[in-house]
N, C-alpha and C positions, 0 to 999 in steps of 0.2 A: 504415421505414428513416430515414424524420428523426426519428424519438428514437432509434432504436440509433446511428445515424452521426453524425448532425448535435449528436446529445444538446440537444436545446432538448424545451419541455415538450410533456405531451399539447393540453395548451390552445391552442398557438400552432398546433399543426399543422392544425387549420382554418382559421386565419387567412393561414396561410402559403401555404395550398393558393389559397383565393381570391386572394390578392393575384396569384399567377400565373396564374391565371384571366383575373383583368381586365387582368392588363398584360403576358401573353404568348400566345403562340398554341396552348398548351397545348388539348386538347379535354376541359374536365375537365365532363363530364356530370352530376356529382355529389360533392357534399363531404361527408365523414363529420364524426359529432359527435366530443366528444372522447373520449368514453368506449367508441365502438366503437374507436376508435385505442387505448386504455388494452385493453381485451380481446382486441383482436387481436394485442398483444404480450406479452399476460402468457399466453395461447396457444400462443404460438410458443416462448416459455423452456418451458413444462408440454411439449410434446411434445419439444422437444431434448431432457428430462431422461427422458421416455419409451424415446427411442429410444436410451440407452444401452447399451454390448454390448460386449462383447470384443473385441480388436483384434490382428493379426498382428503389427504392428511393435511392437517393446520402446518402452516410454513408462517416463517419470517421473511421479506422482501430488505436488503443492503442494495443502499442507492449513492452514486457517488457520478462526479463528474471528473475526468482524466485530464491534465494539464492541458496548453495548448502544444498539440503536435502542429508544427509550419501554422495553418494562420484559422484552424479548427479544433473545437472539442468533442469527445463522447459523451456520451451521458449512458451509464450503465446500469442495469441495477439485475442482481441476482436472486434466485428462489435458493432457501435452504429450510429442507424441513426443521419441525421445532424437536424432532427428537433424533435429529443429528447427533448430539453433543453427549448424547444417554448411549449411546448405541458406540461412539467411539471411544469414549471415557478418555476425550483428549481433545483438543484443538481441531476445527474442520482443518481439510485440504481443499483446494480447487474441485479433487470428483466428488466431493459431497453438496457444489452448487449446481445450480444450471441455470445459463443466462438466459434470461425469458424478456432481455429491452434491450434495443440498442440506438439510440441515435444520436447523428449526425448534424454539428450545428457551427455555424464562423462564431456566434456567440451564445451565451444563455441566459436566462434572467429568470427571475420566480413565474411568471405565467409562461415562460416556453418550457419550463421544467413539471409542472403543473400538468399543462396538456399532455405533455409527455407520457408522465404517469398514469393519467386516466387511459392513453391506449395502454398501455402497456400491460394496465390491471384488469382492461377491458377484455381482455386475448386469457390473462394469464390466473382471473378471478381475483379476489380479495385477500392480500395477507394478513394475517390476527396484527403484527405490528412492524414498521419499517424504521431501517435500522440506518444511522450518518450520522458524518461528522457536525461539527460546528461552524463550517460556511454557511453565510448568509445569504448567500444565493438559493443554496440548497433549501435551506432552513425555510426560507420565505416559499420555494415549489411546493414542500410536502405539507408547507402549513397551507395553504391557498388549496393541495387539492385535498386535505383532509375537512377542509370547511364544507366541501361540495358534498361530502358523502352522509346520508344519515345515517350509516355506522360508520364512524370513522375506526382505522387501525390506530394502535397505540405508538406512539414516537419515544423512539430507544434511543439514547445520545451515545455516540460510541466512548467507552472509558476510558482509551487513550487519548482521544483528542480532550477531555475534558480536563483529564489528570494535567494534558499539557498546557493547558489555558490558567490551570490554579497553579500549576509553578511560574508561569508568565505574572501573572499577578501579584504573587508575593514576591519575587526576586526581582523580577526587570527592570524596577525604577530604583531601588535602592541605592545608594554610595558604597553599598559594599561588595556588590553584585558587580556593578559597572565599573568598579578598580580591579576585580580579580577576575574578571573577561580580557581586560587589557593587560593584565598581569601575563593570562596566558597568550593572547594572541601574540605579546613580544617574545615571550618565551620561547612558543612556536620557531619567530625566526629566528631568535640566537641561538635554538638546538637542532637545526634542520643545518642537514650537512656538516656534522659535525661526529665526534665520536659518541655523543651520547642523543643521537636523530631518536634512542629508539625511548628517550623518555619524550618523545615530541606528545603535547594534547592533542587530542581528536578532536578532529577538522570541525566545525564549527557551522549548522545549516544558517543559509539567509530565509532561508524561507520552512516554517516551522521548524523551529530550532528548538524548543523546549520538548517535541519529541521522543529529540535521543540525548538530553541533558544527562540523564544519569550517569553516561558513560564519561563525562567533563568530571561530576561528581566522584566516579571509583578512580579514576587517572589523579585529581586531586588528592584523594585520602593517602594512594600511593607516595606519591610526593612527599607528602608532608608527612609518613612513615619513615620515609631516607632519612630527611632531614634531622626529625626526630634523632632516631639510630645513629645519626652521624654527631649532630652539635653536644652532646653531651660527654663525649670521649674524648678525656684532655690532650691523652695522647695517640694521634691518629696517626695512623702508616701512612706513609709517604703515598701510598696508590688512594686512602680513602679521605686523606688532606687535599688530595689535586681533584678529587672527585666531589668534595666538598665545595671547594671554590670552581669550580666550573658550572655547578647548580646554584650556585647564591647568584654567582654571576650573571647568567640566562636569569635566573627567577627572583631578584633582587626585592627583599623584606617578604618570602612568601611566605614565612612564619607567623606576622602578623595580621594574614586573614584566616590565622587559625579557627578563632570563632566563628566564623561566619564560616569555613569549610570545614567543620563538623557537623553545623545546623546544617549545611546544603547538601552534604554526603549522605546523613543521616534522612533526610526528607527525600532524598532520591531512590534512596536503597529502599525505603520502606513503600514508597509507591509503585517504585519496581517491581517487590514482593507480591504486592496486593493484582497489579495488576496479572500478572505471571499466572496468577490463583484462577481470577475473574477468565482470563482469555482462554484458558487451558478445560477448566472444568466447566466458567457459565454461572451463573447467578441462581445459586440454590441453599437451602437451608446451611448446608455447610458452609461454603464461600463467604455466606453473606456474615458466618459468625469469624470466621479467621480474616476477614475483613476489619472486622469489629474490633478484632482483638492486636490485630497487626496498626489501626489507626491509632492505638492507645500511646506506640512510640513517638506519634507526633506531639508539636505544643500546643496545649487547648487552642490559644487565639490562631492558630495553623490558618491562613486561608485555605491550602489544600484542604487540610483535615476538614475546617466547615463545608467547604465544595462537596466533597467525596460523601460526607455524612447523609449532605443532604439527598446527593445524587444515588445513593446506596437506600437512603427511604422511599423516592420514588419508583424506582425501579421494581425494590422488592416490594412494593402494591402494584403493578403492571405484572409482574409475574404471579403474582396470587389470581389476576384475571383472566392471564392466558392460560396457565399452565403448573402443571406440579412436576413438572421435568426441567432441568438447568436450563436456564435463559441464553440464549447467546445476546451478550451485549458488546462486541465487537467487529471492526468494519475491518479490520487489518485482514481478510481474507481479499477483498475487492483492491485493497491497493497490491497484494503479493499477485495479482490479476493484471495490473494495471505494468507493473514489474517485469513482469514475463513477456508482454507483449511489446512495452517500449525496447529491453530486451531484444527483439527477433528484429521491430522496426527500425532500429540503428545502426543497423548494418545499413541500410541503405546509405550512398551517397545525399539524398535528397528526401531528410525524411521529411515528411507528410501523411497529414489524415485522408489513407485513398480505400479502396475498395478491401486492401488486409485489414483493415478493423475486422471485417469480417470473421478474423481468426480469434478475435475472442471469447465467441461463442463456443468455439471449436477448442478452448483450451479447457472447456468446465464441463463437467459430469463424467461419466465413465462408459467405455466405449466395449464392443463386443463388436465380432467382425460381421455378424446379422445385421444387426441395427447400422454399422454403419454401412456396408453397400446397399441396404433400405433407403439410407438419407441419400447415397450418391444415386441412386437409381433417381428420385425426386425430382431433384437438383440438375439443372444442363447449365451450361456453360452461355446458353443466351438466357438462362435468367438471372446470371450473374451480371450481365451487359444491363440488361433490364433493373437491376438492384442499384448498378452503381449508378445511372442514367435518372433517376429516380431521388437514388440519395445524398449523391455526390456527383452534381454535375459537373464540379470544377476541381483541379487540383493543379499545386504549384507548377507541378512537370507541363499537364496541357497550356496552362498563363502563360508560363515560358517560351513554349511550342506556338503558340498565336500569336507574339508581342515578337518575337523576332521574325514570322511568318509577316507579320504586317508590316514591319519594318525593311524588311525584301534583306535581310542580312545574309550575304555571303556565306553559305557553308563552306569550311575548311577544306581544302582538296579540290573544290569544283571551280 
C-alpha cells in the first residue's frame, strides 16, 4: 500500500518500514526486502487481471495505448461503471476503475488493437459504450472491432482531445498564431535567467500541444494587462519605466497581437469552462445546457464552436440511448493511470516495458485487506515467471545481457 497509495519507491519501503520501527510503537517483527515488496504487487495487479468477469451493472470501457516505454507499448483499457459520476457528484479517481485488459505489444496497428479488445470484452462481457481519444490507430481498432459485433457499443470521443484538435485547426496555420508562438518562444529566452524568469511562458508541448494551450492563452492575457497598466502612464517611476523597457525588450511589438490574444484568450478560457463542467459532472441535462450557454461566447464561424456543437449533439443522442444518469465523456482518467505508473517506472536506470506493467492493474479499484490476501493467496510467484514468459519474452536488460554474453565481453573486476 505504500507504492500503490503513498506512490514512493519499492526501495524506500524498507526504509520507511524501519524508520517507524525505531521511532514509533509500531511492533514490526519483520521488514521485507525490496524485492519481495516489488512481487507482492506485481501479484496483486496479475490476479486483479485474473479475476476479471462480467458485471450486472451497465459500465463504460476507456481504451487508450501508453507511449513507447524502451522499444514497447501497453494497450489498456478500463471498466468504469455508468453511475460512477451520479454517485460521486465529481470527477472519477483511479478506485472508481478496474482494469479488466492489459497488453503487451513492440507495436500496434488497428487489427492487433481489434483482437485485443474482443479478448478482453470476451473475459470482461460487453460495455454499453467505449470511451478514446482521437488516434488513428485506436480509432481504426475500436472501429474494426465494433463492425464484428451485432450489437455494437457506442464510441464516445473523449472532449479533451477533440476541444484540442478544433483549436489545432482554427489557430495553427494562421499568420497570427505562428508570429505570437515565436513571439513567445523568444521571449522565453530573453526572460529566462533574468530578474523577471518569473514572467517566462509555459513551456510549450511538441507533441499535443493544443492540450494545455489555455495556460499560453491566461499567461498572455496577463502580459498584455502589464502592458496595458504600464504604457498609458506618462509619468512612470523610475522602477515601473525599467520594468517597462525590460518587457518591450524580451516581448518586442507584443501589443500588436492584441487582437488576435483576446480572440485566443477568450476561446481558451471559455473551452476551459466548458470542459471543467463536462469532466467534473458528465454529460446531462444540465451540462449539456451551460454548455450551450457558455458556447454562446464564442464567434458563430468558431471552428471550435462548430466542432463542440456538433460533438455536444451526438453525444447527447448516445446518452439518451444509454442512459438518464451524467455520461462520462472523458479519458483523462486512463492517462492520470498512465501518469502514476511512468511515475514509479523512472526511477529505474533502464526504463522499459517489463513485467511492472503488471502494477497497473494494481493502481485501480479499491483495496480491503480480505480481498487483497485473497488475490495474493491466488497469485505465486511462478506464475508471475509464467506471465512474463508468456507476455514479455524479451526486454532491454535480458538484449543487453545476451548481446554482450555473445560477445564473450569482459566483466569489470574479472
Amino acid at each position: 500500500m505504500l507504492v500503490l497509495q503513498a506512490v514512493i519507491s519499492y526501495r524506500s519501503v524498507p526504509r520507511t518500514l524501519k524508520l517507524l520501527k525505531n521511532r514509533s510503537r509500531y511492533p514490526f517483527q519483520w521488514i521485507p526486502h525490496f524485492t519481495s515488496v516489488i512481487n507482492w504487487t506485481l501479484r496483486l495487479g496479475l490476479g486483479m487481471l485474473r479475476q476479471v468477469a462480467p458485471i450486472n451493472e451497465p459500465w463504460v470501457a476507456i481504451v487508450d495505448h501508453s507511449i513507447d516505454i524502451g522499444t514497447k507499448k501497453a494497450l489498456v483499457v478500463l471498466r468504469v461503471k455508468i453511475d460512477s459520476l451520479s454517485k460521486k457528484k465529481q470527477a472519477i479517481c483511479l478506485e472508481d476503475c478496474e482494469c479488466i485488459g492489459l497488453s503487451i505489444s513492440d507495436s500496434v496497428n488497428g487489427e492487433s488493437i481489434s483482437l485485443d479488445l474482443e479478448k478482453v470484452f470476451g473475459r470482461a462481457g460487453s460495455p454499453e459504450a467505449i470511451i478514446k481519444d482521437n488516434d488513428r490507430t485506436l480509432h481504426k481498432g475500436v472501429r474494426l472491432y465494433t463492425e464484428k459485433q451485432d450489437t455494437a457499443p457506442h464510441i464516445i470521443e473523449d472532449i479533451g482531445h477533440v476541444i484540442a484538435l478544433a483549436l489545432k485547426s482554427q489557430f495553427e496555420k494562421t499568420d497570427e498564431y505562428k508570429h505570437f508562438i515565436t513571439l513567445a518562444n523568444n521571449g522565453a529566452k530573453n526572460l529566462r535567467q533574468t530578474d523577471l524568469a518569473f514572467l517566462v511562458p509555459p513551456k510549450l508541448r511538441s507533441k499535443g500541444r493544443f492540450q494545455s494551450i489555455g495556460n499560453l492563452g491566461k499567461w498572455a492575457e496577463k502580459v498584455q494587462g502589464v502592458f496595458d497598466k504600464l504604457t498609458p502612464i506618462t509619468k512612470l517611476v523610475e522602477q515601473e519605466q525599467t520594468l517597462l523597457e525590460k518587457l518591450d525588450k524580451a516581448l518586442p511589438n507584443f501589443s500588436r497581437s492584441r487582437h488576435f490574444i483576446n480572440d485566443f484568450s477568450n476561446t481558451t478560457k471559455v473551452v476551459s469552462c466548458i470542459m471543467k463542467t463536462l469532466k467534473n459532472n458528465g454529460l446531462d441535462d444540465a451540462s449539456q445546457k451551460q454548455t450551450l450557454k457558455a458556447s454562446e461566447k464564442l464567434m458563430p464561424d468558431s471552428t471550435v464552436k462548430v466542432r463542440l456543437l456538433d460533438w455536444l449533439h451526438q453525444h447527447t443522442h448516445i446518452r439518451k440511448q444509454i442512459t438518464t444518469l451524467p455520461l462520462l465523456i472523458s479519458s483523462d482518467i486512463i492517462e492520470s493511470l498512465f501518469g502514476r505508473f511512468k511515475h514509479i517506472v523512472a526511477r529505474s536506470p533502464h526504463a522499459d516495458m517489463n513485467r511492472s506493467t503488471l502494477l497497473i492493474p494494481a493502481l485501480c479499484g479499491r483495496f480491503d485487506d480480505a480481498a487483497m490476501a485473497q488475490t495474493l493467496r491466488q497469485v505465486s510467484h511462478h506464475d508471475l515467471k509464467e506471465w512474463e514468459n508468456k507476455n514479455i519474452p524479451y526486454t532491454l536488460r535480458k538484449k543487453r545481457q545476451v548481446f554482450f554474453d555473445e560477445m564473450k565481453i569482459q566483466k569489470p573486476g574479472n
